[in-house]
C-alpha positions as CSV (number, residue, x, y, z in Angstrom):
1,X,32.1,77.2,10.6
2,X,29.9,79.1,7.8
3,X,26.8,77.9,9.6
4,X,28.1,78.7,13.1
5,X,29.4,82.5,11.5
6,X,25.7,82.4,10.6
7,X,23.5,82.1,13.8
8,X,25.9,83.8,15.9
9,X,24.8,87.0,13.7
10,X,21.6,86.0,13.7
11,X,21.1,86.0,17.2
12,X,23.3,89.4,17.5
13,X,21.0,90.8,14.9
14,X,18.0,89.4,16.9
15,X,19.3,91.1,20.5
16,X,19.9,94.2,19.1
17,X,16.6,95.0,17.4
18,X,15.0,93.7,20.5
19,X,17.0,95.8,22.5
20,X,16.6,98.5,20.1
21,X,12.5,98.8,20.8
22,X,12.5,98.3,24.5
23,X,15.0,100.2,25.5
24,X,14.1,103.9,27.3
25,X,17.1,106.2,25.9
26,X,16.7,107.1,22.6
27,X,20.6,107.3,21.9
28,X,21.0,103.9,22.9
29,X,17.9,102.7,20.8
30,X,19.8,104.2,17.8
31,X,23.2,102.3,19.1
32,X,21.6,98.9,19.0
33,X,19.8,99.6,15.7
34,X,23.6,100.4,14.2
35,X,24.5,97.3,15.8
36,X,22.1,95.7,14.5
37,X,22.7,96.6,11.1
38,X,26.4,95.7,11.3
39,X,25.1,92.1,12.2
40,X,23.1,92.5,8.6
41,X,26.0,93.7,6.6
42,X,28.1,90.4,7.7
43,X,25.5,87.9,7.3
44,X,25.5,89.8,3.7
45,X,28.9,89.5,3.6
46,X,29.2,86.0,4.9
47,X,26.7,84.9,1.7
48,X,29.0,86.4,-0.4
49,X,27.9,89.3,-1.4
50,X,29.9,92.3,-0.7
51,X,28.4,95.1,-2.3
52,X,25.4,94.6,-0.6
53,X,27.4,94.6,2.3
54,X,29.5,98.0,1.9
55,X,26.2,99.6,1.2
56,X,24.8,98.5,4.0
57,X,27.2,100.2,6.2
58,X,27.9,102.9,4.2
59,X,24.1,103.9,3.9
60,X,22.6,102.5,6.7
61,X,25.3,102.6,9.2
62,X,27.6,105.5,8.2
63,X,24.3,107.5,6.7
64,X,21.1,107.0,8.3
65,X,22.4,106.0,11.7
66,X,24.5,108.6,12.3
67,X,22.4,111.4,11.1
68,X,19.8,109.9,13.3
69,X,22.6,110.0,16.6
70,X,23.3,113.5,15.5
71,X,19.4,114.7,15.8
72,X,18.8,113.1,19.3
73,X,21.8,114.8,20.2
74,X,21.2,118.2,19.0
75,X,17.5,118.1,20.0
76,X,17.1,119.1,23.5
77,X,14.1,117.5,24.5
78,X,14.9,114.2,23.2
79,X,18.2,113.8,25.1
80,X,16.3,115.1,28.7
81,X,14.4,112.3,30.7
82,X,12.7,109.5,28.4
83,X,9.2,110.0,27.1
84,X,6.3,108.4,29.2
85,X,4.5,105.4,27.1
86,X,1.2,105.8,27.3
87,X,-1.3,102.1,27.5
88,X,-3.9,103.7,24.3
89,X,-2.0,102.7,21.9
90,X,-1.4,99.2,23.4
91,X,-4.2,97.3,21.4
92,X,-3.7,98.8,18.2
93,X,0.0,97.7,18.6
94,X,-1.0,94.4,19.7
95,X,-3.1,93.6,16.4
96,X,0.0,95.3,14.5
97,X,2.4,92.4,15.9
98,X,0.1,89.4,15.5
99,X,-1.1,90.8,11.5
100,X,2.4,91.3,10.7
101,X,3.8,87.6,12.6
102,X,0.7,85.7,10.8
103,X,2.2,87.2,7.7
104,X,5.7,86.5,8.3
105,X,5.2,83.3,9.6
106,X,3.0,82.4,6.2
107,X,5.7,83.7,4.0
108,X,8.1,81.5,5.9
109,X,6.4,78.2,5.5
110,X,5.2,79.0,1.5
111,X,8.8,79.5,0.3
112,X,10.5,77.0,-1.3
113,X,14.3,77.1,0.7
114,X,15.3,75.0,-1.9
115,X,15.7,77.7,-4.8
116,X,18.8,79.5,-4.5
117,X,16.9,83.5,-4.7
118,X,19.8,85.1,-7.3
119,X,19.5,82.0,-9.7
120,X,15.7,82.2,-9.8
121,X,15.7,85.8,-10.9
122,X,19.5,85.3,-13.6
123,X,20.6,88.1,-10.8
124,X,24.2,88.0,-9.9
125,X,26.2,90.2,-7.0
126,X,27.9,92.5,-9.0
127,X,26.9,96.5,-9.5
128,X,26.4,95.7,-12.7
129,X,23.8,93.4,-11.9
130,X,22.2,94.6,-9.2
131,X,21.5,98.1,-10.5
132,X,19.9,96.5,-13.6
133,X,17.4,94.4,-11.9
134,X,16.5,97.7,-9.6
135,X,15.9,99.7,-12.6
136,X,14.2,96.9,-14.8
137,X,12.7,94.4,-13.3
138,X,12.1,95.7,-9.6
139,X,11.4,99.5,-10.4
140,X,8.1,99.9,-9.4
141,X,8.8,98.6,-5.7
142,X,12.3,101.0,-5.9
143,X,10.0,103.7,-7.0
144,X,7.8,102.9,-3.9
145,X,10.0,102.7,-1.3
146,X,11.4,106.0,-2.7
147,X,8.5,108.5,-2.1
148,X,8.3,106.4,1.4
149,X,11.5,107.9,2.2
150,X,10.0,111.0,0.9
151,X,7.1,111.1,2.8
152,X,9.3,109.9,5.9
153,X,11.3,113.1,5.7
154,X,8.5,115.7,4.8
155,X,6.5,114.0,8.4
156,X,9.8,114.5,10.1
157,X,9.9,118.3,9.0
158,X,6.4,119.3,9.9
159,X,7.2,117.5,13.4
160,X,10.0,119.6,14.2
161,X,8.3,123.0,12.5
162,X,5.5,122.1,14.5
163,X,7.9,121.9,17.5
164,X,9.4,125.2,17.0
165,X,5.9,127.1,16.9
């Protein structure tokens, strides 16, 4: 039943994010990318690990998700008629997709599926945990993917000052 449970959200997961790029209305793009994200909080939560999955709804569902619904809907010229794709940046994408599967697809057949991942590290599920490893042993990449946030939200201020000019 677990492994049934398991590729049902897989696949859901799968759909939505698909769904969630090629898709023309914004607003529905961000619907399928909170669907999505639901499918990851109960594969979390399926494995066992329930922090991980409240914080995934709570941050990425209930945070980022919604905040992101509220700006398409508050900005006008989002919510009008879709935006045109333009073919330039078609090749550039291209390479993007087949650098980044040749990766994935690499990682996939390197890792051993035989070590259980929270046993190799002493990590358990708990808060406790968790917050220890982030702030020990995995602080540089925390640290990183901080001032990517960062940099995220100062890019998404100059675009919408820039906007208002």
């Amino acid at each position: 039943m677990q492994q049934f449970l398991f590729y049902t959200f897989a696949a859901s997961i799968l759909i939505a994010a698909v769904l969630t790029v090629t898709v023309k209305n914004v607003f529905h793009s961000a619907l399928y990318l909170a669907f999505s994200l639901f499918g990851v909080a109960a594969v979390f939560a399926l494995l066992g690990s329930y922090f991980l999955a409240g914080l995934q709804i709570l941050l990425y569902v209930g945070a980022v998700v919604v905040l992101s619904i509220f700006v398409i809907s508050m900005t006008k010229h989002i919510t009008g008629a879709g935006a045109a794709g333009t073919g330039r940046r078609t090749l550039p994408a291209l390479l993007t997709v087949l650098a980044s599967g040749g990766l994935l697809t690499n990682a996939i057949l390197r890792t051993d599926w035989g070590a259980p991942f929270a046993h190799s590290y002493g990590a358990g599920t708990d808060a406790a945990a968790i917050g220890s490893h982030i702030l020990s042993d995995f602080v540089i990449p925390f640290e990183a993917v901080s001032v990517l946030l960062l940099a995220a939200l100062i890019g998404a201020i100059a675009i919408i000052a820039k906007d208002e000019k």
